[in-house]
ZAGU-100305 format. One line per field, with one value per residue (C-alpha): x, y, z. Coordinates in pm, whole numbers, plus 50000, padded with zeros to 5 digits. Last residue first. Example, Ala and Ser with C-alpha at 12.3 -4.5 7.8 and 13.67 -1.06 7.14 Angstrom:
xx = c(51367,51230) $
yy = c(49894,49550) $
zz = c(50714,50780) $
//
This chain:
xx = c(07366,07296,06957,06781,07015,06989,06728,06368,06168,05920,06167,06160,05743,05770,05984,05821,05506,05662,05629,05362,05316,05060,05150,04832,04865,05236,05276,05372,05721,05711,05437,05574,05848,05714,05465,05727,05884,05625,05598,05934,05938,05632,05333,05249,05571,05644,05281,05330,05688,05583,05250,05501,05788,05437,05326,05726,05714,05413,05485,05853,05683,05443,05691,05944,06259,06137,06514,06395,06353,06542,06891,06754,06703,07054,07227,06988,07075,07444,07470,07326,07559,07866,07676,07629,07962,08106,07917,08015,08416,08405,08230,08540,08805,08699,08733,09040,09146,09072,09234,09562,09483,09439,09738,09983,10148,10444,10243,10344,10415,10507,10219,10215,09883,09771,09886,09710,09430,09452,09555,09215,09247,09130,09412,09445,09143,09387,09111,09157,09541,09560,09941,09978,09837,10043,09968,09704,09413,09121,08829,08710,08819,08855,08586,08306,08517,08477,08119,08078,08266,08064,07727,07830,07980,07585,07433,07599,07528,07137,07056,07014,06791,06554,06174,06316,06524,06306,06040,06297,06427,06015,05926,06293,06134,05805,06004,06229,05968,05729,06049,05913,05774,05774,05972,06192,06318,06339,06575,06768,06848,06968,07156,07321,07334,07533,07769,07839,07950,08303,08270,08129,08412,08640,08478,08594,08928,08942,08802,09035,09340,09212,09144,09505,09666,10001,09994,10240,10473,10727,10673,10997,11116,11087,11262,11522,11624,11552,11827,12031,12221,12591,12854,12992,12740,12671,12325,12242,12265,12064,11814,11738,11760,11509,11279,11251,11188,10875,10797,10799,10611,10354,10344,10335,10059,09833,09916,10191,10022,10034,09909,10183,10384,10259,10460,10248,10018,09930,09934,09680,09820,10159,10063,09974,10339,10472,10215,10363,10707,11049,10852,10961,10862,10991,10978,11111,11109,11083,11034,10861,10901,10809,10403,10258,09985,09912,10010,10168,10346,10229,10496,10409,10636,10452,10564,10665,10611,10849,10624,10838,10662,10733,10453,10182,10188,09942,10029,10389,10329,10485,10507,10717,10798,10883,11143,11217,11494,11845,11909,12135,12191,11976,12007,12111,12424,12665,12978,13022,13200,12998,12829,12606,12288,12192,11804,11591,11387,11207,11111,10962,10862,10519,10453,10151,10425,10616,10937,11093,11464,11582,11754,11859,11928,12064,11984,12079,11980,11903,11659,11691,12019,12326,12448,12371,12381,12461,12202,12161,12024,11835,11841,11650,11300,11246,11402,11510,11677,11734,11985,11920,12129,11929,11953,11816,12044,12247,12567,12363,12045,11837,11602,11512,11177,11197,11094,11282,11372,11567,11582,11614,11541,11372,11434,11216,11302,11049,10938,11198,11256,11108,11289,11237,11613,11713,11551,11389,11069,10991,10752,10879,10776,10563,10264,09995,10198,10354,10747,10985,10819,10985,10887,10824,10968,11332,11230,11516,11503,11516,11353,11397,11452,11676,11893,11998,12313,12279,12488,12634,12601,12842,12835,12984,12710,12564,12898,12777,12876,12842,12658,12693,12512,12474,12202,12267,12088,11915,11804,11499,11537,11190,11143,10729,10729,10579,10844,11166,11341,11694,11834,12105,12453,12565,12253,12498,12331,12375,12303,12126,12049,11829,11744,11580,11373,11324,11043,10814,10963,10709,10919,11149,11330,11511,11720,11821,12032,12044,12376,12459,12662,12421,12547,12251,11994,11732,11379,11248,10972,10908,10691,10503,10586,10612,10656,10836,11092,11141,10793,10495,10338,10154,10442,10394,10363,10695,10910,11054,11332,11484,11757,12052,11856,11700,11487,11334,11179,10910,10904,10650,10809,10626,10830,10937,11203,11412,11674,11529,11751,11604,11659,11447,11329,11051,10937,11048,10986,11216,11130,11390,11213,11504,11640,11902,12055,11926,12172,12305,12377,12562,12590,12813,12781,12847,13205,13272,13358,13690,13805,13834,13613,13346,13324,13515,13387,13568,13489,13400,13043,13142,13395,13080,12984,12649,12700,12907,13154,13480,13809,14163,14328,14698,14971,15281,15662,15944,16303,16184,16167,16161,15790,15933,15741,15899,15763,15683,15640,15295,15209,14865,14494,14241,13948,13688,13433,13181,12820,12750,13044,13341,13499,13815,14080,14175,13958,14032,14389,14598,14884,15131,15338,15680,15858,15738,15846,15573,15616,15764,15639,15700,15454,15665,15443,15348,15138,14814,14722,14384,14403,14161,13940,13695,13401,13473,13107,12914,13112,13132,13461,13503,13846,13954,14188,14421,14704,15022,15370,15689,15931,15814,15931,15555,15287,15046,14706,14529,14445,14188,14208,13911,13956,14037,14149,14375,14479,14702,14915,15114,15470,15654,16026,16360,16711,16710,16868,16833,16447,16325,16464,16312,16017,16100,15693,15384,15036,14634,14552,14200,14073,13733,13595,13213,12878,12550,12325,11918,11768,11537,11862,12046,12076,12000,11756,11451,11137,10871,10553,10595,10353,10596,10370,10347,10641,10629,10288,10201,10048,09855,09944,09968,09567,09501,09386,09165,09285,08971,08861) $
yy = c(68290,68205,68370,68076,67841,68031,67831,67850,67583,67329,67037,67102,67097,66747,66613,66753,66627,66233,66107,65960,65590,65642,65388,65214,64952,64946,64862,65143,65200,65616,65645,65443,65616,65914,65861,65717,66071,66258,66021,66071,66457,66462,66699,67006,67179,66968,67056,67451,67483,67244,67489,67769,67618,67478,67896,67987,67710,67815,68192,68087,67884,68191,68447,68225,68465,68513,68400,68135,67853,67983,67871,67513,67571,67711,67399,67153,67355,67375,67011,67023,67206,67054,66729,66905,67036,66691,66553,66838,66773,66401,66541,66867,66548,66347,66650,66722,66381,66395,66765,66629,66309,66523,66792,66472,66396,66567,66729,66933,66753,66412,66051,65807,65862,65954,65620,65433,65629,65536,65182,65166,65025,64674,64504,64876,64920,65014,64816,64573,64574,64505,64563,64431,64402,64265,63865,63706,63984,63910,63813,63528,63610,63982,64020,63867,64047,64408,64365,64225,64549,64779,64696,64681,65043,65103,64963,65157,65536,65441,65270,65614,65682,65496,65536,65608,65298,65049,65191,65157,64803,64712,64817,64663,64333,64351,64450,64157,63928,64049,64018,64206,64453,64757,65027,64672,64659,65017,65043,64743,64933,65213,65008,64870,65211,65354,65013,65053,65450,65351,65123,65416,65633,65337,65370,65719,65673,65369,65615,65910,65670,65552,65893,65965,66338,66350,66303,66019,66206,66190,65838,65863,65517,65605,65919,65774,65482,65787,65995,65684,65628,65681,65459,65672,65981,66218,66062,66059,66440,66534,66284,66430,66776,66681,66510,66830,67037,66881,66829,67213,67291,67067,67229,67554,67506,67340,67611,67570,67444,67698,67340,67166,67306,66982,66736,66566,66276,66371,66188,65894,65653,65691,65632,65207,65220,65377,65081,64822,64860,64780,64629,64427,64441,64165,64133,63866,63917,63695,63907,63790,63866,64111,64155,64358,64557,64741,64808,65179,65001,64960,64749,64472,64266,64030,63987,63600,63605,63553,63725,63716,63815,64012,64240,64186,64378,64624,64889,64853,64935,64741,64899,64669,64815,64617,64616,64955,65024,65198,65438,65470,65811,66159,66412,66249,66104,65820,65740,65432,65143,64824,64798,65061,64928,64784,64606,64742,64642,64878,64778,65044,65076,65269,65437,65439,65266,65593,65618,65273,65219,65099,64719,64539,64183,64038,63732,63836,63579,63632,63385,63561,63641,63790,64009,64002,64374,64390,64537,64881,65049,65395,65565,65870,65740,65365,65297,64941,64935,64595,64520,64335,64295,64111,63899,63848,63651,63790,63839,64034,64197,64410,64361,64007,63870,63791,63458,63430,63732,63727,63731,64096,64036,64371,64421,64677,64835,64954,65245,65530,65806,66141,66362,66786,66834,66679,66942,66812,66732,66364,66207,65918,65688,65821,65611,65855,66184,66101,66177,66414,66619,66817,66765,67149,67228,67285,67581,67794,68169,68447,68795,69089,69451,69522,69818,70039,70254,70603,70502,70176,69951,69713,69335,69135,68853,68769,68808,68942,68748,68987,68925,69283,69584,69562,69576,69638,69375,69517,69214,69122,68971,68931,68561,68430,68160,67876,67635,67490,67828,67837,68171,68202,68166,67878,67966,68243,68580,68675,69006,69214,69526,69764,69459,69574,69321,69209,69212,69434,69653,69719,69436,69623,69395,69373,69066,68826,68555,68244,68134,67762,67464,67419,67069,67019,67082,67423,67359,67693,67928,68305,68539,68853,69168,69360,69729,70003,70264,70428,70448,70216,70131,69850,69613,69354,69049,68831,68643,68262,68100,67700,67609,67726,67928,68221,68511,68779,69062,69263,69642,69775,70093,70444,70545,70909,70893,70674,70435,70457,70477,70254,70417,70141,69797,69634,69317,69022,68715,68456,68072,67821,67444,67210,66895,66675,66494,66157,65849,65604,65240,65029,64705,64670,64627,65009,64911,64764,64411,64257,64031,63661,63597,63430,63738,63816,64067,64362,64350,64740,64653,64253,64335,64407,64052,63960,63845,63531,63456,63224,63375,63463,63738,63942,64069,64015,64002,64027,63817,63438,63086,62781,62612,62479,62798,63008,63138,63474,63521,63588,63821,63813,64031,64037,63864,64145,64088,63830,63912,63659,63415,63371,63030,62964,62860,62517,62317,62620,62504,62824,62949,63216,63370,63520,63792,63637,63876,64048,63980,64228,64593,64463,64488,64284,64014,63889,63583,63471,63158,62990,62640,62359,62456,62181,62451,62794,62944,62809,62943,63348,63475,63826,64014,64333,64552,64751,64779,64903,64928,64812,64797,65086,65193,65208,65087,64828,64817,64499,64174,63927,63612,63309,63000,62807,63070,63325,63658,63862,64156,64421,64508,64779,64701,64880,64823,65033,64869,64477,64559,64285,64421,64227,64351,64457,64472,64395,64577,64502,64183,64134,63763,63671,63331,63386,63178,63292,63257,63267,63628,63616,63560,63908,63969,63767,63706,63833,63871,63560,63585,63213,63187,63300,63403,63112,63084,63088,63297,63427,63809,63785,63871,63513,63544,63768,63583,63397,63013,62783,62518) $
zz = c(81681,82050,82192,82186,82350,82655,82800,82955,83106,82967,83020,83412,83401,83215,83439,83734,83650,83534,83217,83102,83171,83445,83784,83943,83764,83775,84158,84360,84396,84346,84549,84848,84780,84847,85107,85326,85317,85360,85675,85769,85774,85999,85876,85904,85869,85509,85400,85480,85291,84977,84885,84964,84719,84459,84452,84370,84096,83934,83960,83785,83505,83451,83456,83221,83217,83579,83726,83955,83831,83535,83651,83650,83264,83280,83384,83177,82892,82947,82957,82644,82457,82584,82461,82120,82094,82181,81906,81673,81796,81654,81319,81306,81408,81087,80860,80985,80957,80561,80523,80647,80432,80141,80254,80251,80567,80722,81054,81317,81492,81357,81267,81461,81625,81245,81129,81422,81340,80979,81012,81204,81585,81651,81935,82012,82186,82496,82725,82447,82456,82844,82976,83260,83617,83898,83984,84203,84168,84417,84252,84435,84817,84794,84619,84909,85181,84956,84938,85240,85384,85120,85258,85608,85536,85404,85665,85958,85746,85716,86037,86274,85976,86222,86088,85702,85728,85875,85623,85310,85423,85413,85113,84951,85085,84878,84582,84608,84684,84402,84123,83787,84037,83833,84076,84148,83796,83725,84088,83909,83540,83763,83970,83666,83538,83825,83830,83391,83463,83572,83233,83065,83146,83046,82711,82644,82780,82464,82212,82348,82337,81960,81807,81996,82058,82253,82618,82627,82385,82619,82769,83021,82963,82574,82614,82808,82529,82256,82432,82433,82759,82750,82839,82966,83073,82794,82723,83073,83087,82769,82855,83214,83032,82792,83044,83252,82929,82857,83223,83247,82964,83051,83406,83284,83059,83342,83544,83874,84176,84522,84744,84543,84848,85037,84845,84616,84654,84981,85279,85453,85220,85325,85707,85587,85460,85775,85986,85772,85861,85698,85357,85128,84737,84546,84197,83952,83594,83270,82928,82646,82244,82017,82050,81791,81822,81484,81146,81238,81548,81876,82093,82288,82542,82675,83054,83223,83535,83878,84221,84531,84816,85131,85054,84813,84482,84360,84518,84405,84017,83780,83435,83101,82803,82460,82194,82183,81901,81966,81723,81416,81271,81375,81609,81888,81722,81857,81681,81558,81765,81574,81875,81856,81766,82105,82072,82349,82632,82926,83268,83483,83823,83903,84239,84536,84742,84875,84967,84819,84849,84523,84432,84083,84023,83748,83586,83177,82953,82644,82413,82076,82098,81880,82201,82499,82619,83034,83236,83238,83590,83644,83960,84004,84124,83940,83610,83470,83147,82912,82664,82327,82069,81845,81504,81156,80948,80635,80777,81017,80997,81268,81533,81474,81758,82093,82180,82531,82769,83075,83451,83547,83928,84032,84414,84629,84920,85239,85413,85367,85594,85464,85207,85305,85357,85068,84871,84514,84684,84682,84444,84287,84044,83854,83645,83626,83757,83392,83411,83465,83695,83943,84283,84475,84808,84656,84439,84325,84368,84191,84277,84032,83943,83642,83592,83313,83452,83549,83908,83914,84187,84291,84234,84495,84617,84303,84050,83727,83386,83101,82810,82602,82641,82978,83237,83573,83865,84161,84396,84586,84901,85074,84960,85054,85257,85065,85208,85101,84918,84790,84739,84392,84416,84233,83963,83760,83652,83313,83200,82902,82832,82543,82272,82022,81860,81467,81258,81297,81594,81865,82067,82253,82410,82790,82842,83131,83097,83365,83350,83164,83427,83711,83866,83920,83718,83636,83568,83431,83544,83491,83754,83659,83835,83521,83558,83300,83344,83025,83005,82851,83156,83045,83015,82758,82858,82980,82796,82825,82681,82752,82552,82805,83040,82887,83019,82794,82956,82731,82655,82398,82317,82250,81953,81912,82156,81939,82156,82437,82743,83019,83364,83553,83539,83708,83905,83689,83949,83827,83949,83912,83942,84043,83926,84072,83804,83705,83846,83636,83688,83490,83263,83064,82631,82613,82677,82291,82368,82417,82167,82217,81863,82090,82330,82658,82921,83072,83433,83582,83705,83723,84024,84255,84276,84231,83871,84033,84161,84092,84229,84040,84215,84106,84198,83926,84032,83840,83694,83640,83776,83573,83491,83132,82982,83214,83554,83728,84093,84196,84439,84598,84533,84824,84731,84741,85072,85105,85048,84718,84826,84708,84535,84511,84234,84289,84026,83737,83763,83762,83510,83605,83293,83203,82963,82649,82366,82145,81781,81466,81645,81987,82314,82550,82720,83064,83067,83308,83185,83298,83341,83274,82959,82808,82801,82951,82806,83044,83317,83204,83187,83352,83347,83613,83538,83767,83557,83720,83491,83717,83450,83237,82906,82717,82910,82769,82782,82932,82716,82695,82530,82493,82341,82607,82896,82809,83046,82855,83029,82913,82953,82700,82811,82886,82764,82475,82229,82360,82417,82685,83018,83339,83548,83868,83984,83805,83826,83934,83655,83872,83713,83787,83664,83669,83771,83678,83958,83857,84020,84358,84644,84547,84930,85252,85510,85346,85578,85572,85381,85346,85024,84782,84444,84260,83953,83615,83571,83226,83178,82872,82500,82417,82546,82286,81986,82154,82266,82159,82437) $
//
């Protein structure tokens, strides 16, 4: 049997699904153990003088084993310095080594003195487990070379682990050259800042002072908080004391650092604004609202010429001074978007208060990756860097970056409690291209490239069940699909009690102040500058996370426009639409008896029915329960959906979509292949037109019915409504009934192949299409 094209694109199984269903007795039990030598330097004590001048000593440490060296700082003139640094050797890469040496030195400008070591034999160093505590660290008196006794003290602990152990997080790791790597090679976990939706209700202003009488102004309020800016209409009362009352929003994060600076303009100027007061008003202050209750405390604020700080709760009024009417407040009801509400992964309300109790926890084993294909050049060879980033509610986790690897391996483990299981985990990869110690620019320089993204969501995994596959990392380039390597999770999703979990489905999506939603505009707005904020932070966290790294996990330009996204949502529609037609398609069938029996026995369901419509509602949930038995046991799911590139119909996309789908906004191509797509887009945008168009027809034809546009059509249909009225009293509802379907099943012999009366009568009618220009 031929392998198509796709099917090394599809999800690959390594491991069954666990069968036992049984609850998790321990921790960190679904990644591979990787074993590591720990070594926790912490200080030294009555150190001996090395520097015959001076009579003091610059003491540092060095930790060797084999091949590999790692060192801690030093500390300049101190006999007792403390370190507190912990080392990390991995066990496959110790080879032939024995004993690790742990050697005090003299930092020297010529060569650093030996001031004493402690060596220990790899076989009696011991072993902690994954949930034991920290070894606790011991004095060790130093020793000679010849194994002679020495002035000072040094505590330290030497234990074998492994990546579970909480030392690894702040372990500095040892590379083949015995340097220590840069620190964004570590992994960590970062946390998004709290974010909040800060809604300003302008109200009014008062006791403007104009600054030419003549001029009727056109006064606006401009609000700014740090890069976000946002002005109201016009005022209509054009006075020196002009009325708003239109509400502003901005997402605001803890910790608020930037003020929230008001301004009144004058926009009837051309080309530049007048700008009559200003103030800032800092967010430490301001009302915090967790309902839809509406916020009575409105505050007086002066306006100055210059951006002046005001204190919330002590500012004093000033008489015959420009002032500024307004409620502020900070939303903690509402969940602030930072990603897709397609594939989110949270949906608590920003207010602590308001979080329910959780339901379950999920663990992502980050195995590792195998096939991936050259990032980036080096000495000549292509190579990779690659890293991966697992996101689910606020906390994000980095695994370690292995560097120069095709095959990593990373078998970490990460854990989140889980609120709701209707949500989307993410598993990104990327190549690290900041290794070399450069500096990092958002704006521009080297950034970190996406090798692949990876979306699990928990609905549609099994409780209690570890599920190991193997993901196909594809990426969608200008040339097409292209898959980049493969990426080996385990998932577990276990849950504290099924009945909670079973409750979640029965609640909103959204927390219930969603029920006042924002606009459509606002809320794009809103997650726009939500993700920016959420990048801005993690990026100036240490290590930092790339702005493009977060933007990727975030899908920013997810809702950008696609020939190819709207030709693939245009064929799931159809696809939704393929069960209507096949029933469709099966109603013709039986209306013209191409199957006797079936017909015959569809006669006979229909008069049951119609005689005891007490049957109707029972048969059709029996219906849909063997319906939803019968799937269940042959085309039940075994493994969590992935990515599908034919459902994306990007396994066949045209370079020139895919070009145009990649292409900047606003645009940088050439005005010919601008004017080309345009062109393309105005035929796309006819047939729409025309389906627009007819849907209105049919709307106001029925319209008409009644309308006497048509006086004839509209006497006809008003004489068939009484006709309809005294045949329906007269007889029995069921047996006018009967008489219709019988009618409309009749065998085709007795059946005209015109259309229908009605039909034709409803196509006759009026529509509005005749009076459009």
């Amino acid at each position: 049997m031929m392998q198509s094209p796709n099917d090394d694109m599809l999800l690959k199984e390594a491991i069954k699904p666990d069968p036992s269903g049984g609850k998790v007795t321990r921790t960190n039990d679904i990644a591979v153990q990787t074993q590591y030598l720990y070594v926790r330097v912490v200080k030294a004590r009555n150190l001996g003088a090395k520097d015959d001048t001076a009579g003091s000593c610059d003491p540092y440490a060095e930790v060797r084993l084999g091949k590999y060296k790692e060192t801690t700082r030093h500390f300049e003139k101190n006999f007792d310095p403390q370190w507190n640094q912990v080392f990390a050797f991995t066990k496959d890469r110790i080879n032939k080594a024995s004993v690790v040496e742990v050697t005090i030195k003299d930092k020297d400008m010529v060569k650093d003195d030996f001031m004493g070591w402690v060596l220990f034999d790899l076989t009696e160093v011991p072993k902690s487990a994954p949930l034991d505590s920290p070894l606790a660290p011991v004095w060790y008196r130093l020793e000679d070379r010849k194994g002679n006794k020495l002035q000072g003290f040094i505590m330290l602990a030497v234990w074998w682990g492994t990546q579970v152990d909480e030392a690894l997080r702040e372990a500095w790791h040892a590379d083949d050259d015995g340097d220590a790597l840069a620190n964004n090679i570590r992994s960590k976990v970062y946390l998004s800042p709290t974010l909040w939706y800060l809604r300003v209700n302008v109200i009014e202003a008062k006791d403007l002072v104009p600054g030419d009488i003549t001029k009727t102004p056109e006064l606006v309020v401009k609000a700014t908080l740090g890069f976000q800016t946002s002005r109201t209409r016009v005022s209509t009362s054009r006075s020196i004391d002009p009325k708003w009352n239109e509400d502003l929003m901005f997402v605001a994060a803890e910790p608020f650092e930037e003020p929230l600076i008001l301004s009144v303009e004058d926009k009837s100027a051309p080309y530049n604004s007048k700008v009559f007061g200003m103030c800032a008003i800092p967010l430490q202050n301001v009302e915090r609202r967790l309902d839809d209750k509406a916020i009575n405390n409105t505050r007086w604020f002066n306006l100055e010429k210059d951006n002046v700080t005001i204190d919330v709760e002590n500012e004093k009024e000033v008489k015959l001074a420009s002032r500024l009417h307004t409620r502020i407040c900070l939303e903690g009801g509402y969940h602030v978007l930072d990603e897709s509400t397609h594939f989110c992964s949270d949906f608590r309300p920003t207010a602590k208060k308001l979080w329910k109790k959780s339901i379950g926890v999920l663990e992502v084993g980050i195995l590792g990756a195998s096939g991936l294909l050259p990032m980036k050049k080096k000495d000549g060879r292509g190579t990779t860097d690659a890293y991966c980033v697992a996101k689910y509610g606020k906390k994000w986790v980095r695994t370690k970056t292995v560097t120069d690897s095709l095959s990593p391996k990373w078998n970490e483990q990460c854990t989140w409690e889980v609120f709701d299981p209707c949500t989307v985990v993410t598993i990104g990869v990327f190549d690290n291209c900041h290794l070399a110690g450069g500096e990092y620019k958002s704006g521009g320089g080297t950034m970190d490239s996406n090798i692949g993204k990876v979306r699990i969501r928990l609905s549609t995994i099994e409780t209690d069940c570890i599920y190991t596959h193997a993901y196909s990392l594809l990426v969608l380039r200008p040339s097409g699909v292209k898959k980049m390597g493969e990426i080996h999770l385990a998932v577990r999703f276990t849950c504290s009690s099924l009945l909670n979990m079973m409750h979640m489905y029965s609640q909103p999506l959204l927390p219930k102040m969603h029920i006042h939603p924002l606009t459509v505009r606002q809320l794009d707005m809103l997650r726009h500058n939500a993700t920016q904020i959420v990048a801005m932070r993690l990026s100036r966290a240490e290590p930092p996370l790339r702005k493009e790294v977060v933007e990727c996990m975030l899908d920013v330009g997810c809702h950008m426009f696609s020939i190819r996204k709207s030709r693939a949502n245009f064929f799931r529609i159809v696809e939704v639409l393929s069960g209507l037609i096949a029933a469709i398609k099966w109603f013709d069938d039986i209306r013209n008896w191409k199957n006797p029996i079936a017909t015959a026995l569809v006669h006979i369901v229909f008069v049951i029915l119609v005689l005891y419509p007490v049957f109707i509602l029972p048969s059709v949930c029996l219906s849909l329960l063997s319906v939803g038995v019968w799937n269940y046991k042959y085309w039940r799911p075994r493994s969590p959906p992935h990515v599908d590139t034919r459902l994306s119909y990007a396994d066949n996309a045209h370079p020139d979509e895919l070009d145009e789908e990649f292409d900047d906004f606003p645009t940088s191509r050439p005005p010919d292949v601008v004017r080309m797509r345009y062109d393309r887009l105005r035929s796309v945008c006819g047939r729409l037109q025309t389906v627009a168009g007819d849907i209105a027809i049919h709307g106001e034809r029925l319209l008409s019915l009644l309308s006497w546009r048509d006086t004839r059509a509209t006497t006809l249909f008003i004489i068939f409504c009484l006709i309809a009225a005294i045949v329906l009293y007269a007889k029995p509802f069921y047996v006018v009934v009967i008489q219709t379907g019988f009618t409309v099943l009749s065998h085709p012999r007795f059946q005209h192949n015109l259309p229908l009366v009605p039909l034709n009568f409803f196509r006759r009618l009026p529509s509005k299409y005749d009076c459009m220009i």
